[in-house]
C-alpha positions, -999 to +999 in steps of 0.1 A: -462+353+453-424+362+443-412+396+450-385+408+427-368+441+435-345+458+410-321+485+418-311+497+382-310+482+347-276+466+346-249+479+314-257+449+297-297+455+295-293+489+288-270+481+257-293+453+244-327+481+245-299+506+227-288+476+204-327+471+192-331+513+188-305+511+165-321+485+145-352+498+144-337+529+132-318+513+108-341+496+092-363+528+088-336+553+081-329+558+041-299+566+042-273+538+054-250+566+065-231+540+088-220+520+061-194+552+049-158+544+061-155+557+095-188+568+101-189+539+132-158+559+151-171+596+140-206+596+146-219+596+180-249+572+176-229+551+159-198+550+184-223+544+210-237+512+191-204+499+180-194+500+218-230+484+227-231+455+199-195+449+211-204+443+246-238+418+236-212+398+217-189+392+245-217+382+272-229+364+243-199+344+233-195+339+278-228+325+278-225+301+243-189+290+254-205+277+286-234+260+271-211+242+247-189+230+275-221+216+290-230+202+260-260+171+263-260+166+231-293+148+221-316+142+193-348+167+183-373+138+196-355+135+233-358+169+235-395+171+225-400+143+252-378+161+277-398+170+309-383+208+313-396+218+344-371+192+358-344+212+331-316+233+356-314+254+323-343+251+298-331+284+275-331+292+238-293+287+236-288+254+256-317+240+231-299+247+203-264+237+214-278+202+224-297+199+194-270+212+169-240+192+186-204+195+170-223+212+141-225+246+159-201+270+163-201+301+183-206+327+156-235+304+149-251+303+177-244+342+181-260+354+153-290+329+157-292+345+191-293+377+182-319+372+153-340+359+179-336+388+202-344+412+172-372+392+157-390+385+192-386+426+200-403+433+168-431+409+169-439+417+202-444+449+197-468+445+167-487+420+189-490+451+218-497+476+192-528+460+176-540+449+213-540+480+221-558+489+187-585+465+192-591+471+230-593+509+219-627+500+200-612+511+170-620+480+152-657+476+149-663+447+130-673+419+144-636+395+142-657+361+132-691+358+114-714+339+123-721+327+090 
């Protein structure tokens, strides 16, 4: 059994978790205050996500330029047939860069990435919320009929 031991959350984790807030709150806010000029330098929420979204980028773009120099550029059904537990690096992004070849750029690959990140916090969060739901008894139907 693997031990892990963490001291603290490092400044990037901590700026992705305030990264997804901010979405979230965007997307239920209705006002889009942050689209008025100067709003991102004035307001303190906002400075605080500018500074965040700015730092995800960067690691970002660190992590895409090295997958792209790595580049194995290969075709969707040698990937399929790829055995990935022999795979040094089996993530999202070096998919997607070996896959996608000269086709992808950067920016690409960024905002796919980050799509991702928001898309996977948000449906994992409905899937805990209506576990939790379910295993409260609140449902009392039974889920399949026997019928």
């Amino acid at each position: 059994m693997y031990r892990v031991h963490y001291e603290a959350e490092t400044p990037i984790i901590k700026a992705v978790y305030r990264v997804l807030r901010e979405s979230e709150h965007r997307s239920t806010f209705p006002l889009q205050y942050w689209n008025i000029p100067g709003a991102m330098d004035v307001v303190p929420r906002q400075k605080q996500f500018k500074a965040d979204i700015t730092m995800v980028k960067e690691e970002l773009n660190v992590l895409i330029r090295t997958a792209m120099e790595n580049r194995n550029e290969t075709d969707l059904a040698e990937m399929e047939a790829r055995d990935y537990t022999n795979v040094e690096d089996a993530s999202l992004l070096r998919f997607l860069v070996d896959v996608r070849g000269d086709e992808a750029t950067g920016e690409q690959l960024r905002d796919d990435l980050m799509t991702m990140l928001i898309a996977g916090h948000e449906t994992t969060a409905a899937v805990l919320t209506w576990t939790t739901y379910l295993m409260a008894g609140a449902y009392t139907r039974p889920l399949f009929s026997s019928t």
